[in-house]
N, C-alpha and C positions, 0 to 999 in steps of 0.2 A: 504493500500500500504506500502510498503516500504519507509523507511526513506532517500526517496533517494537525497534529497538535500544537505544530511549530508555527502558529498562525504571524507570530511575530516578525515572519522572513517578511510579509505582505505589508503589516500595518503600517511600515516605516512610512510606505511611498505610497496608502488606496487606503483610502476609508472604508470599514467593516465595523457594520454593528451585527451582535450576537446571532443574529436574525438570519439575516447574510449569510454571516461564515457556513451554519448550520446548514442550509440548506445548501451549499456548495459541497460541503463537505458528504450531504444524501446523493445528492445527482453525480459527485465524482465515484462514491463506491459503489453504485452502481455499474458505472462505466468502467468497472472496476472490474464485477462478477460477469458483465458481456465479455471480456476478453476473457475472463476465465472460464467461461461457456466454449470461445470456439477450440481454445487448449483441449479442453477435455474431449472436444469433439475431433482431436486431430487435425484442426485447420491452423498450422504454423506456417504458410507463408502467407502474408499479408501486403495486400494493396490499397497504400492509404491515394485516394483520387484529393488533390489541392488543386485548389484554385484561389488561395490567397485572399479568402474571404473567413470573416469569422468563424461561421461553423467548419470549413474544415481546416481553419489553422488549429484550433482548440481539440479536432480530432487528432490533429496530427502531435501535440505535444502530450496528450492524453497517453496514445500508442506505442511514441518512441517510450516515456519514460515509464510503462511496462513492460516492456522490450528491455529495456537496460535492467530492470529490476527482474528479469527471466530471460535473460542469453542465451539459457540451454531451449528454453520454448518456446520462442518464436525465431525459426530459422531464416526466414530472408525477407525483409521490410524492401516494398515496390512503392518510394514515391512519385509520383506521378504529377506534373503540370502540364494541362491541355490549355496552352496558346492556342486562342483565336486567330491570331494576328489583327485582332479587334477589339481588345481589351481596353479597358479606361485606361489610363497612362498610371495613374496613381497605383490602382493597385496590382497591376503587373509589374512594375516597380520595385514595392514591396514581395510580392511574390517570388520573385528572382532572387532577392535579398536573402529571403527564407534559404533558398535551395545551396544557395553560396555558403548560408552559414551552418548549415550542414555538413556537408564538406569538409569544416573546419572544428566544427562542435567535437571537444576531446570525449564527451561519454559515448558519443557512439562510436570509437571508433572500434570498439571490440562487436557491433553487430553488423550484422552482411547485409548493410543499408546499401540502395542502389538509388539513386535518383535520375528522373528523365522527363523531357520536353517532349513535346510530341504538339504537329501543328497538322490542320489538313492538308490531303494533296492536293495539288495545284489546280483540278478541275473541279474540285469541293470548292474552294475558298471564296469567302463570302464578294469579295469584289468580281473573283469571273462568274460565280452565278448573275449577278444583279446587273454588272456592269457591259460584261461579257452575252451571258447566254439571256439577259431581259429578266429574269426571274424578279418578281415585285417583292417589294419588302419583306422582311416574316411581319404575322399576324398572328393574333388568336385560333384562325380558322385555317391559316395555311402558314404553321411553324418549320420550316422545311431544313431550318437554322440550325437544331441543337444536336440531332443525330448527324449532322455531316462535319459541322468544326467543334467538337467536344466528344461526345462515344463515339463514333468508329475509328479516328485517330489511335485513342486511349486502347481501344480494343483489337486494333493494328498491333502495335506497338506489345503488347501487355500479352496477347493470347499463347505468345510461344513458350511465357512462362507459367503461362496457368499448370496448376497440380491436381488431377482429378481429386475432389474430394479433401485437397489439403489447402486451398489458395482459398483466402476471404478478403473478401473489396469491402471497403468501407465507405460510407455513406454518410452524408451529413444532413439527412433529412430529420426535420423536426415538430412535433407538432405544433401551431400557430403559428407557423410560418405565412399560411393562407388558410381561406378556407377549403378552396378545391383542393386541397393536398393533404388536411385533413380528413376531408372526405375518401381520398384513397386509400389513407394508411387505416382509418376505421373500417373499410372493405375489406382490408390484407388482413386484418385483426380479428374480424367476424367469423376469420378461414379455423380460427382455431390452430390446434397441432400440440406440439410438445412446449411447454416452456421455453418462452424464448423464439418461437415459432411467430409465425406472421407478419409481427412490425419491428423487434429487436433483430430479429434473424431468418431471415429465406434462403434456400436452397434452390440452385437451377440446374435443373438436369438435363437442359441440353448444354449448358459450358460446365459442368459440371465445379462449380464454382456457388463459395456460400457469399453472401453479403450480410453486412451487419449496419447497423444505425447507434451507434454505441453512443450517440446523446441524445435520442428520440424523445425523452421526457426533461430535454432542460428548457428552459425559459431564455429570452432571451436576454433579460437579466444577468443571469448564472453564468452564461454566457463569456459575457463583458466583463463581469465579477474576477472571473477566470483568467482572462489576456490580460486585464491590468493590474490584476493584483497576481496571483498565486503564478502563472506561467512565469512571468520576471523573473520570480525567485527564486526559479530554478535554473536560469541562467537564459531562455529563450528570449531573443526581441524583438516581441509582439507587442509594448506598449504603444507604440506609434500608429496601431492599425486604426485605434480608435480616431485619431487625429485625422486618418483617413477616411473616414467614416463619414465623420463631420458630424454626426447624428445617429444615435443608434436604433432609428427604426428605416437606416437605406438601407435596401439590396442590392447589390451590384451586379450587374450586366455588361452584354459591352458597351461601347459606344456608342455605336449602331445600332443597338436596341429597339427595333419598332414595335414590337409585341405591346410592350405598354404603352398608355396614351403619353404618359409625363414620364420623361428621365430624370426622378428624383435623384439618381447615383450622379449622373451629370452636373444637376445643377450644383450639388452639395458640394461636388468636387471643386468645379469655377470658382466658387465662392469665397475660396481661399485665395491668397493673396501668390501661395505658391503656384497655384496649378489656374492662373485667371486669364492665362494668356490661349488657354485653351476653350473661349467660348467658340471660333468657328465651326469648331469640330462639333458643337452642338447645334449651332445655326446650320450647317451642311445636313447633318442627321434632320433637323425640322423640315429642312427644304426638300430632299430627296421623298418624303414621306408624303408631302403635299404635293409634288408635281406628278409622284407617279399613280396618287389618287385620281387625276385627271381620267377620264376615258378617252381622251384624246389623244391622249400617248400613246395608248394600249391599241395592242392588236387585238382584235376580234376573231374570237375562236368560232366553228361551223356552228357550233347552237345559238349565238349571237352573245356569250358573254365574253368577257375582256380577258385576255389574255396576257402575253409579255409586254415589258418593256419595247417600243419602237427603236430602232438603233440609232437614230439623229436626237433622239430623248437622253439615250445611254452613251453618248459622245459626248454631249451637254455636258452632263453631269463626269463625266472622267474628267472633262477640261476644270471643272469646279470643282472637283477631288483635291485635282494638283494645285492649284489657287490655295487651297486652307494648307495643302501639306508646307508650302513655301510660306505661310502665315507663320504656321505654328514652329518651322524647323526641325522637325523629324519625320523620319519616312512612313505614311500612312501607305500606300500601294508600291507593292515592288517595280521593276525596271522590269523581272521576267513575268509579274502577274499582267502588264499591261502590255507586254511581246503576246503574251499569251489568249487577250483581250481582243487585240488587233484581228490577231489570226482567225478569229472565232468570226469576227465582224467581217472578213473578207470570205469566209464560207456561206 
């Protein structure tokens, strides 16, 4: 366990009243008996999925330091960063930061920690869909986003290590996150099964691969509790995330986020005085959304509804791409995604 009587390492630098502690200290042993769940169950290699957002940095310092406190029982830690190449700047940033200070963190170095990036292939990625082959924004109703620049990347990359029945992915889903998600994990939950079964832990028998949600019942509180006080004091540096934050009820997404109406991670980010040089990358993300809402842009598919992007619409907008990227001074589209763009546009 955790040295958790030693609340003192914390108080110097995060205010904790009785209350607090307490309840961090219920939801960490918890997360305590999940990894000692998938132990017993035989699943010692683990893949902790990061994306440099609260819940799974708080997974991921959860994990390692069970790892280091059971050496002999968990055999090989897969951490994983799936770049977009569309991420907010801030917290891929920080993300990279993580992965670097890993590498260097002296208590791991006795565990068979691997770490990796993993980006789509070049005809996934989100500018030659959209820009390239017309594909309109993601939405609610056609999200076509998240399985092509985040899972099959990660599932690329990851699959030749999977261990039938010995590899567990970890999950950073939680309840009140939303409602709809919610409502899914009480569906998974309904299913029954063995303890531990349904929302804490599933089994897939076609990758024959467990998963686990080893903070599913924390708060988003406990959460924050956690990165700013107790992670610190164990030497991780995650207090900054909050700063990135800006406010702990954003989600972060990328930048290019259309699925939701308001980029609350956007704005919160601008807001600061570090990262304010980066509004056009938000005003480009508002405009791309509105011009390709037009049906005038839009091709018209045989049953009469709208189709793709028009290619003098999706030229417009490359030339307005490269305008913000020479704004802001770093590379938002590659030299080979827009070789690649071209090519597409001459077929």
């Amino acid at each position: 366990m955790f040295d958790l009587n030693n609340h003192d390492l914390f108080k110097k630098d995060y205010s904790f009243n009785e209350l607090n502690a307490t309840s961090l200290i219920d939801r960490i042993t918890e997360s305590e008996q999940a990894f000692n769940y998938l132990i017993e169950k035989g699943y010692d290699n683990w893949i902790l999925t990061f994306s440099g957002g609260k819940d799974s940095t708080t997974i991921l310092v959860l994990a390692l330091q069970y790892a280091i406190r059971h050496p002999d029982a968990v055999k090989r830690i897969d951490v994983v960063y799936s770049d977009t190449l569309i991420e907010i700047p801030s917290i891929h940033q920080f993300a990279i930061s993580i992965l670097r200070f890993l590498k260097r963190f002296k208590r791991e170095k006795r565990l068979n920690l691997i770490t990796h990036v993993t980006s789509p292939a070049m005809e996934e990625r989100f500018w030659v869909k959209t820009l390239g082959y017309g594909y309109p924004p993601p939405h609610q109703m056609f999200r076509w986003c998240t399985r092509r620049l985040k899972i099959e990347p990660v599932e690329q990359r990851l699959k030749k290590y999977f261990k039938k029945d010995r590899t567990a992915i970890m999950t950073g889903v939680r309840y009140g996150e939303s409602r709809s998600r919610d409502e899914r994990l009480n569906s998974s939950c309904s299913r029954g099964g063995e303890c531990g079964q349904g929302v804490w832990f599933q089994h897939s028998e076609k990758l024959g691969v467990g998963y686990l949600a080893p903070i599913i019942n924390w708060k988003s509180c406990e959460v924050w509790d956690f990165l700013a006080g107790f992670a610190p004091s164990l030497g991780y540096p995650v207090k900054d995330i909050e700063q990135i934050y800006n406010g702990h009820e954003t989600r972060f997404g990328c930048w290019m986020c259309t699925v939701v109406k308001q980029d609350k991670a956007m704005e919160r980010t601008i807001a600061q005085d570090k990262w304010s040089h980066l509004q056009p990358m938000a005003d480009y993300r508002n405009y791309l959304w509105d011009i390709t809402r037009n049906p005038n842009v839009r091709l018209l598919r045989k049953d009469g509804s709208v189709g793709k992007v028009r290619k003098n619409t999706r030229r417009h907008l490359l030339n307005e791409l490269l305008k913000v990227q020479i704004k802001v001074g770093f590379e938002l589209i590659s030299p080979a995604e827009i070789k690649v763009i071209e090519k597409i546009w001459k077929n």
